[in-house]
N, C-alpha and C positions, 0 to 999 in steps of 0.2 A: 431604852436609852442607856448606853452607858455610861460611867463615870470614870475616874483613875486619880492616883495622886502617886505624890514621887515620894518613895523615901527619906528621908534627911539621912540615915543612916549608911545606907549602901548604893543610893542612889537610882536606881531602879524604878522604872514605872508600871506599878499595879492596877490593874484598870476592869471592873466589873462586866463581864460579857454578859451579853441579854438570856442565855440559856444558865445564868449563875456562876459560871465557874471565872476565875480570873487569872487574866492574862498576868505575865510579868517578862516584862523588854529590862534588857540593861542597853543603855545607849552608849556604852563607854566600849562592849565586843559586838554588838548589832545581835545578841543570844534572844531568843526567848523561851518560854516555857509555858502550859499551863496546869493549872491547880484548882481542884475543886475546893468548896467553902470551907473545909477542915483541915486544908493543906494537903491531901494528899495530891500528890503531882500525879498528869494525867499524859501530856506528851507534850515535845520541845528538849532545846540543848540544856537546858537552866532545870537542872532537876533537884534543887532545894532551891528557897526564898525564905524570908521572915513568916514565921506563920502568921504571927501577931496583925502585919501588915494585909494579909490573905485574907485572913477572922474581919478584920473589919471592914476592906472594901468589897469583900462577898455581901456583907450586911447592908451599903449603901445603898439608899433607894435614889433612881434619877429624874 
């Protein structure tokens, strides 16, 4: 199951994929990215995000 929550910060939604790693859509350019649990980015347009936000919806259980 996944999960995701939006940032308040930059807006962005972070969202736990079932193999761990998480996504991150900005809805404001249609970009995405993704990032494994420690922030390092893995493939996508979006190649930084908040780690902070990364660290802990890698950790969410669904």
């Amino acid at each position: 199951m996944t999960v995701s929550r939006t940032s308040a910060i930059d807006g962005r939604v972070y969202t736990r994929q079932e193999d761990g790693t998480v996504a991150v859509h900005d809805p404001a350019t249609g970009k995405s990215g993704r990032f494994r649990g420690n922030g390092r980015w893995i493939d996508g347009e979006i190649r930084d995000a908040d780690p902070h936000m990364i660290d802990f919806v890698a950790l969410l259980k669904g």
